[in-house]
N, CA, C and O atoms as a GROMACS GRO file, in nm:
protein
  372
    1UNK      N    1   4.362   3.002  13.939
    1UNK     CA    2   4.262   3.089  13.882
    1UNK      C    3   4.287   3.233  13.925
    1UNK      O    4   4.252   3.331  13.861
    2UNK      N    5   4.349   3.233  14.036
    2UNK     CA    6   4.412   3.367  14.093
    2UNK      C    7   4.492   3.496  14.025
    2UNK      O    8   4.520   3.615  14.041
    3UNK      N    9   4.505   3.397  13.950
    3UNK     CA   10   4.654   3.400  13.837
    3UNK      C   11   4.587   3.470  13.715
    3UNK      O   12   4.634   3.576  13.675
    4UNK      N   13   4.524   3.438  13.680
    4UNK     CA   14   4.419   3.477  13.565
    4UNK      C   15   4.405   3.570  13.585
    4UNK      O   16   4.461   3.659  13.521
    5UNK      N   17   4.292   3.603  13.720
    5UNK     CA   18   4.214   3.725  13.680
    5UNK      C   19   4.311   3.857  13.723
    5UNK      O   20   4.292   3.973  13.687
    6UNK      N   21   4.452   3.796  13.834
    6UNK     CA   22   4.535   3.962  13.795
    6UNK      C   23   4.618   3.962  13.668
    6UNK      O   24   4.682   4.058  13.624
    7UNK      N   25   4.609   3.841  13.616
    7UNK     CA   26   4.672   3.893  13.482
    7UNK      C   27   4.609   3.948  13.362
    7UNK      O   28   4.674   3.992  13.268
    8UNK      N   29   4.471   3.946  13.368
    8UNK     CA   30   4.356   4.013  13.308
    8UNK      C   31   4.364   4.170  13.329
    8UNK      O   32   4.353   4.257  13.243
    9UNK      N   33   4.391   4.187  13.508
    9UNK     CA   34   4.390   4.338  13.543
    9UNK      C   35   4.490   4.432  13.461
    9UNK      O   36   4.465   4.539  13.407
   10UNK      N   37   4.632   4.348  13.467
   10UNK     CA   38   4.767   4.385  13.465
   10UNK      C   39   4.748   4.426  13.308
   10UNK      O   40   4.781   4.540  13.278
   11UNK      N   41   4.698   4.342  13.205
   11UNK     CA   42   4.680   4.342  13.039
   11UNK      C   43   4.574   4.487  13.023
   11UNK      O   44   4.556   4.533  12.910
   12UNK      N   45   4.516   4.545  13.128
   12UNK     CA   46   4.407   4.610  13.047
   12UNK      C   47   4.458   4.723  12.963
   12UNK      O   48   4.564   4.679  12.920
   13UNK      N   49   4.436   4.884  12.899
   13UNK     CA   50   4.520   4.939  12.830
   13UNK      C   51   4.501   5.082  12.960
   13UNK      O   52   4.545   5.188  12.917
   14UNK      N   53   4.455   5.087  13.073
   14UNK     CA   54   4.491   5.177  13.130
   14UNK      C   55   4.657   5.151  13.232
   14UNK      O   56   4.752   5.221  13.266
   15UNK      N   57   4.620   5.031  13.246
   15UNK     CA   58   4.835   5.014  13.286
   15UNK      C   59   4.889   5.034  13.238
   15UNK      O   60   5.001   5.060  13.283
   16UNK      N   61   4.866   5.042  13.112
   16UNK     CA   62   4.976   5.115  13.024
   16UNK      C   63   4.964   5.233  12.975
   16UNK      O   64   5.067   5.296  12.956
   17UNK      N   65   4.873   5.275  12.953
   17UNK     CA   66   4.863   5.369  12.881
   17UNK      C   67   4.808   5.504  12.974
   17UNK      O   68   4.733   5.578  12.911
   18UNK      N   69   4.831   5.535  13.087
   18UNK     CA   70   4.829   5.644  13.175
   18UNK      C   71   4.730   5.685  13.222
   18UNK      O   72   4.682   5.798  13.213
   19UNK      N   73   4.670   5.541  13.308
   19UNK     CA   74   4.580   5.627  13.443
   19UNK      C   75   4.609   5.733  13.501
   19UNK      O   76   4.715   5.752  13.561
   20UNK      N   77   4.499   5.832  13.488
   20UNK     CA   78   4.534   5.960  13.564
   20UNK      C   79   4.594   6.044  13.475
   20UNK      O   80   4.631   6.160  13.491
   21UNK      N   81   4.598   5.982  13.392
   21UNK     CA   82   4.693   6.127  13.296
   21UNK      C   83   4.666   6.105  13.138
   21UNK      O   84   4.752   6.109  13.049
   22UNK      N   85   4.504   6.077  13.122
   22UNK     CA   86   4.443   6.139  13.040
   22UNK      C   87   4.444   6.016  12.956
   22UNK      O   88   4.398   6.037  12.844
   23UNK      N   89   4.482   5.898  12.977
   23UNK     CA   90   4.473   5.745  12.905
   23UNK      C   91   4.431   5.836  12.734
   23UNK      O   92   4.371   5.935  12.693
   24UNK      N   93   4.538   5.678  12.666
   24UNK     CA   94   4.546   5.734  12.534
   24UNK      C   95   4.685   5.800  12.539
   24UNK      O   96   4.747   5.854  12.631
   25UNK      N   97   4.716   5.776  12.386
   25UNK     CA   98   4.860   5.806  12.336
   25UNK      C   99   4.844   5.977  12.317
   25UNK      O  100   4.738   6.038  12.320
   26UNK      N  101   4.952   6.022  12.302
   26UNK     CA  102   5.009   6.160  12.268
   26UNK      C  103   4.937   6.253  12.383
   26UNK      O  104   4.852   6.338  12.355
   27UNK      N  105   4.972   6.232  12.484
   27UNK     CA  106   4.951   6.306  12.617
   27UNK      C  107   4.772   6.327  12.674
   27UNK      O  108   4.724   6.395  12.764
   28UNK      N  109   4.716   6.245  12.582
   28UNK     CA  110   4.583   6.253  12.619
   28UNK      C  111   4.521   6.305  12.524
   28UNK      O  112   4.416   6.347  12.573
   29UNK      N  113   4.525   6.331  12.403
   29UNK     CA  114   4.494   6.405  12.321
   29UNK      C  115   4.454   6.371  12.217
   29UNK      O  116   4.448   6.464  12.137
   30UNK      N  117   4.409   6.235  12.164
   30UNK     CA  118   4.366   6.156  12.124
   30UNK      C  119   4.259   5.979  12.185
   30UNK      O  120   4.318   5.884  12.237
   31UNK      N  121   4.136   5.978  12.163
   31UNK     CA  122   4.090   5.897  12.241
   31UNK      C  123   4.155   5.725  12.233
   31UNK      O  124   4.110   5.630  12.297
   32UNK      N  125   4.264   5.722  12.141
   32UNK     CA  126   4.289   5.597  12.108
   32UNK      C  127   4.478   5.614  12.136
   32UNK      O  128   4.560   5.704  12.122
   33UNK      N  129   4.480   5.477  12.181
   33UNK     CA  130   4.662   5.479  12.196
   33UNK      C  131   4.726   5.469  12.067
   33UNK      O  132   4.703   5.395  11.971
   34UNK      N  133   4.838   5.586  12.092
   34UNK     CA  134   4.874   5.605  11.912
   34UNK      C  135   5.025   5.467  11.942
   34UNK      O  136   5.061   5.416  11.836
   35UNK      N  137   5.058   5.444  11.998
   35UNK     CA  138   5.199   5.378  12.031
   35UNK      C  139   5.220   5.327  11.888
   35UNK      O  140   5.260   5.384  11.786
   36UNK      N  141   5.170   5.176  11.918
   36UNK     CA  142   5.170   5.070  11.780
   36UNK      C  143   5.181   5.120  11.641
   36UNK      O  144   5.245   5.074  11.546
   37UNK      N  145   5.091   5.240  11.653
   37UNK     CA  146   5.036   5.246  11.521
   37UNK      C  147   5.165   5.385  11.489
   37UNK      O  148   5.198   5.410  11.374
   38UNK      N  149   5.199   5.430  11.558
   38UNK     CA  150   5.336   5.548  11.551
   38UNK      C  151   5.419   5.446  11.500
   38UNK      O  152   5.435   5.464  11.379
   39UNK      N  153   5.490   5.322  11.550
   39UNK     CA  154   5.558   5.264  11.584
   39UNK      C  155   5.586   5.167  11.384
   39UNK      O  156   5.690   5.126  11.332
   40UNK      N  157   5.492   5.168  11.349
   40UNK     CA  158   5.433   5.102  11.244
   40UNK      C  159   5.469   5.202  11.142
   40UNK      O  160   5.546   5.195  11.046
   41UNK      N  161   5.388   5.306  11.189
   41UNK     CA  162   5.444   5.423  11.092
   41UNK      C  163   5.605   5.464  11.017
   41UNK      O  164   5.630   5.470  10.897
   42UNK      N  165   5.695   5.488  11.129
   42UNK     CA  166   5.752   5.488  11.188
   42UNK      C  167   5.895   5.419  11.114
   42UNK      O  168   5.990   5.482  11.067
   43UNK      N  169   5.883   5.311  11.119
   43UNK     CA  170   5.930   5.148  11.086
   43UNK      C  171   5.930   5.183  10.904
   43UNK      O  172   6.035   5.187  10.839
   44UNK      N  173   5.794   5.205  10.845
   44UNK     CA  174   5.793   5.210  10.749
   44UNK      C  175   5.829   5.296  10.662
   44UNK      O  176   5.851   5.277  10.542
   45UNK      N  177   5.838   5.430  10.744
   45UNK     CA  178   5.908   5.529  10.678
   45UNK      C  179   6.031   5.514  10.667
   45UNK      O  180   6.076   5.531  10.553
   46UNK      N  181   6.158   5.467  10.809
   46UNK     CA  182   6.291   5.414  10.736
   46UNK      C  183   6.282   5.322  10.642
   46UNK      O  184   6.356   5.329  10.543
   47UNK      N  185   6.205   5.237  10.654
   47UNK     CA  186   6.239   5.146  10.527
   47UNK      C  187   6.214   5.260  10.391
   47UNK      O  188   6.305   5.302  10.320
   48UNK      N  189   6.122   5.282  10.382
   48UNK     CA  190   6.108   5.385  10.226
   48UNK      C  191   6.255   5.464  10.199
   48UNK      O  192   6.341   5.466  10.111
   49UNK      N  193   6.231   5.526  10.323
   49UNK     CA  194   6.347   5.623  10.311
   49UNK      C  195   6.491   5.521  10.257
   49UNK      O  196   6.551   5.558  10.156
   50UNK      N  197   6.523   5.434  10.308
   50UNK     CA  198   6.658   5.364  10.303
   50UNK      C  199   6.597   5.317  10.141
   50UNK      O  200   6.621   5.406  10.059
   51UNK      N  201   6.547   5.234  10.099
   51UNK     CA  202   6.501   5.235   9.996
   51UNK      C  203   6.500   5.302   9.878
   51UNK      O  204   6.502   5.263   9.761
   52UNK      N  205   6.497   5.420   9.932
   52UNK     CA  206   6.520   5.568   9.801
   52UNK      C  207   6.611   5.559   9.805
   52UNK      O  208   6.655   5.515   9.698
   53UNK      N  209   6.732   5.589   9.922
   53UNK     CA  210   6.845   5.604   9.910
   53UNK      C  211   6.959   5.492   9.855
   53UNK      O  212   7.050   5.527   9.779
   54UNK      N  213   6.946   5.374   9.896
   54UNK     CA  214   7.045   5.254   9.854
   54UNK      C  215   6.975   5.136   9.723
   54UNK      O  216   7.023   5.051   9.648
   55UNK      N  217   6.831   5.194   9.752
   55UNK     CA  218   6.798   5.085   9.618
   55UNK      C  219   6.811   5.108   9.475
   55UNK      O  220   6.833   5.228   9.459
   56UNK      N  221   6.807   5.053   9.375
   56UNK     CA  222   6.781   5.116   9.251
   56UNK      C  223   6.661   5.035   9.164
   56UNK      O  224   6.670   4.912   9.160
   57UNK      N  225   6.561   5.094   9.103
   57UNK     CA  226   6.506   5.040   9.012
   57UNK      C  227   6.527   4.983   8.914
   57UNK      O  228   6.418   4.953   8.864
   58UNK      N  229   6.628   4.941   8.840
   58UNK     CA  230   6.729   4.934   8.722
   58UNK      C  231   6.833   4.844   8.774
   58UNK      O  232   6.943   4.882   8.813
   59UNK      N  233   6.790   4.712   8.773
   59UNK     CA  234   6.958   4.634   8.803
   59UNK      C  235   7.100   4.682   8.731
   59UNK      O  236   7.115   4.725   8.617
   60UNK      N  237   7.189   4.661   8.825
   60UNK     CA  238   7.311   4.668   8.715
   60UNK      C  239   7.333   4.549   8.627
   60UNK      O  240   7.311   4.432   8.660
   61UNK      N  241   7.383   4.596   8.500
   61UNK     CA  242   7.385   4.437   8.385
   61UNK      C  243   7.498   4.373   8.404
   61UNK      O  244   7.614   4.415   8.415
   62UNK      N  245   7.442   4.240   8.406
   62UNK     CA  246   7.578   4.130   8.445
   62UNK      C  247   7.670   4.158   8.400
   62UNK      O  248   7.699   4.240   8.314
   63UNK      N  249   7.750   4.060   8.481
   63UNK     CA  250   7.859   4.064   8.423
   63UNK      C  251   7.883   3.958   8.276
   63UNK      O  252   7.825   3.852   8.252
   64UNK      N  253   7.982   4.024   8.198
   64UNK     CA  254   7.984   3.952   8.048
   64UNK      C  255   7.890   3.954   7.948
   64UNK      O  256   7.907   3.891   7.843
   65UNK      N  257   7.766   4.040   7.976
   65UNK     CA  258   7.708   4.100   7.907
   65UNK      C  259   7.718   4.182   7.802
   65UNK      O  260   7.725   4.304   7.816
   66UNK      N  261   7.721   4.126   7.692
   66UNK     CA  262   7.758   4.235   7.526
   66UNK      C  263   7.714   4.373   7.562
   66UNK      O  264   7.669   4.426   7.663
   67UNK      N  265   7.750   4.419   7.416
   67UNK     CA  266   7.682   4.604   7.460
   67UNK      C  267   7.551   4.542   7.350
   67UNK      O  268   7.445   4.603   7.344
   68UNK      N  269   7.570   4.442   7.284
   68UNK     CA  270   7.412   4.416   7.206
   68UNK      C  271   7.314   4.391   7.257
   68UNK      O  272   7.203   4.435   7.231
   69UNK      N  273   7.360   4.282   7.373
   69UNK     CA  274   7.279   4.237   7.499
   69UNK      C  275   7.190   4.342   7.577
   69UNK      O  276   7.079   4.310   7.618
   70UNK      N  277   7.247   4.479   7.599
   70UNK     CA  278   7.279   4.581   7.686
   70UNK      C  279   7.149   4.670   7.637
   70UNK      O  280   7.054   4.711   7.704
   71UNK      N  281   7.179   4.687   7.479
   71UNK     CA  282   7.070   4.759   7.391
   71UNK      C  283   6.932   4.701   7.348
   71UNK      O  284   6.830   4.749   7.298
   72UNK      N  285   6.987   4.534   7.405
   72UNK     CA  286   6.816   4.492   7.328
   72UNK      C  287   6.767   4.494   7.493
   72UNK      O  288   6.644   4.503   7.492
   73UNK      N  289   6.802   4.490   7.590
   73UNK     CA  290   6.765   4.483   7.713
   73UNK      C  291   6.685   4.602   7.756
   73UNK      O  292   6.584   4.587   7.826
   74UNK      N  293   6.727   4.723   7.716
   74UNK     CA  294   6.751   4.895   7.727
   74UNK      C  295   6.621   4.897   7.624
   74UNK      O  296   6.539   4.966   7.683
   75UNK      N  297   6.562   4.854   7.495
   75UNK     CA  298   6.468   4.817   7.401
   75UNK      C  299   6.369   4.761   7.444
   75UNK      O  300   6.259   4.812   7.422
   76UNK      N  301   6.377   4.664   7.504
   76UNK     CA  302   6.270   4.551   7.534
   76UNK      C  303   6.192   4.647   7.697
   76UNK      O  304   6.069   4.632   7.701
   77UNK      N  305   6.233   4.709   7.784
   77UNK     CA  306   6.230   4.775   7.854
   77UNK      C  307   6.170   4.909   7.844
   77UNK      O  308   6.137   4.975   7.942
   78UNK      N  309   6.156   4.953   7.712
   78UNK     CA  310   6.119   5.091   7.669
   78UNK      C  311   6.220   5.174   7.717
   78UNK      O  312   6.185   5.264   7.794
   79UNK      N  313   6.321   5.165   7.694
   79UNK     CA  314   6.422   5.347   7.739
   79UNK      C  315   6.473   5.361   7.620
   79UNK      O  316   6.555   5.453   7.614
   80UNK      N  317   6.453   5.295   7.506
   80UNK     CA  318   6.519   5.325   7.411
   80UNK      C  319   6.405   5.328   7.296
   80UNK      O  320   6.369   5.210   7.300
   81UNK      N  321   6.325   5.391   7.195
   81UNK     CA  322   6.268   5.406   7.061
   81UNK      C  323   6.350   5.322   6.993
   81UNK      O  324   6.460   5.281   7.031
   82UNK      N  325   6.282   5.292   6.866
   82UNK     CA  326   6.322   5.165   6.739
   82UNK      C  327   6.400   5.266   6.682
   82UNK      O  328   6.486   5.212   6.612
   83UNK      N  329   6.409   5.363   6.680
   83UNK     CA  330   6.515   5.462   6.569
   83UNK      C  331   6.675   5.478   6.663
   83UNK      O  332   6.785   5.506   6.615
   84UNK      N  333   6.647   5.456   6.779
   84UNK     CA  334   6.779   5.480   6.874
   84UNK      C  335   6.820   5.346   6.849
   84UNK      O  336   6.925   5.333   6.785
   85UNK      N  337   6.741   5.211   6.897
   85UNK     CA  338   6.801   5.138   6.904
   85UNK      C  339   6.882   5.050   6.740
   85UNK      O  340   6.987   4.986   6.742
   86UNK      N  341   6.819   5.068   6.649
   86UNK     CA  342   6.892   5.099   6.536
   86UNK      C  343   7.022   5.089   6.516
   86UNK      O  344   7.110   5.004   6.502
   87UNK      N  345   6.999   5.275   6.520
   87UNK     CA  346   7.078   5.380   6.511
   87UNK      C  347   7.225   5.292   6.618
   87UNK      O  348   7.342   5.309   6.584
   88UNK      N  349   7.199   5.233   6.700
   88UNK     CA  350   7.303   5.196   6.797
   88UNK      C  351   7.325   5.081   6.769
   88UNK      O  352   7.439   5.035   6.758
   89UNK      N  353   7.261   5.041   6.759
   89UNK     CA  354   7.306   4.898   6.668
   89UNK      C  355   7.413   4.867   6.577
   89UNK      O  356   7.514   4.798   6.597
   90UNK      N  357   7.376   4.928   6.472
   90UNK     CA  358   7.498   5.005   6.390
   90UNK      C  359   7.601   5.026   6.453
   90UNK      O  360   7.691   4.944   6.474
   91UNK      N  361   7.595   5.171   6.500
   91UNK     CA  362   7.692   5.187   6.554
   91UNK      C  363   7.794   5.077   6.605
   91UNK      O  364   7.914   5.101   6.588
   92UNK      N  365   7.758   4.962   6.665
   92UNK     CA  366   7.845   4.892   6.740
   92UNK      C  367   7.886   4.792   6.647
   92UNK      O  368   7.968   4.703   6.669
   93UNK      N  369   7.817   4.813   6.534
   93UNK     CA  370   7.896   4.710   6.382
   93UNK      C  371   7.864   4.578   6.400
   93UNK      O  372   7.901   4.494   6.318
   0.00000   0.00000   0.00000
């Protein structure tokens, strides 16, 4: 039972978080510990960021995929108007 109650002491958030020096994250300057929640932040911003940079919204089209395939895909999707897709249609005979 000994065991317990200093491990109760040891868990509280002034052991960690800076008895004597103003308890609470960002040097005392906030009444709540920012750690976790920085940490969270943080985390989620590389992911976004990497995300913008290496992801794309727009798969690339398989492989062996027609260019008819390509245009009704590009259609069905809205990037293309009924007069383009047509118009390209044709085109590809």
């Amino acid at each position: 039972m000994n065991f317990l109650s200093s491990f109760g002491t040891w868990c509280t958030p002034g052991a960690w978080h800076g008895i004597g020096h103003g308890g609470g994250g960002m040097f005392g300057l906030f009444p709540l510990p920012l750690g976790p929640f920085l940490q969270i932040v943080l985390v989620g911003l590389l992911a976004y960021v990497l995300m913008r940079r290496f992801g794309t919204s727009d798969p690339a089209p398989a492989r062996g995929q027609s260019p008819a395939d390509i245009l009704k895909r590009r259609y069905a999707l809205g990037e293309l108007d009924q007069e383009t897709f047509v118009r390209m249609m044709k085109n590809l005979g």
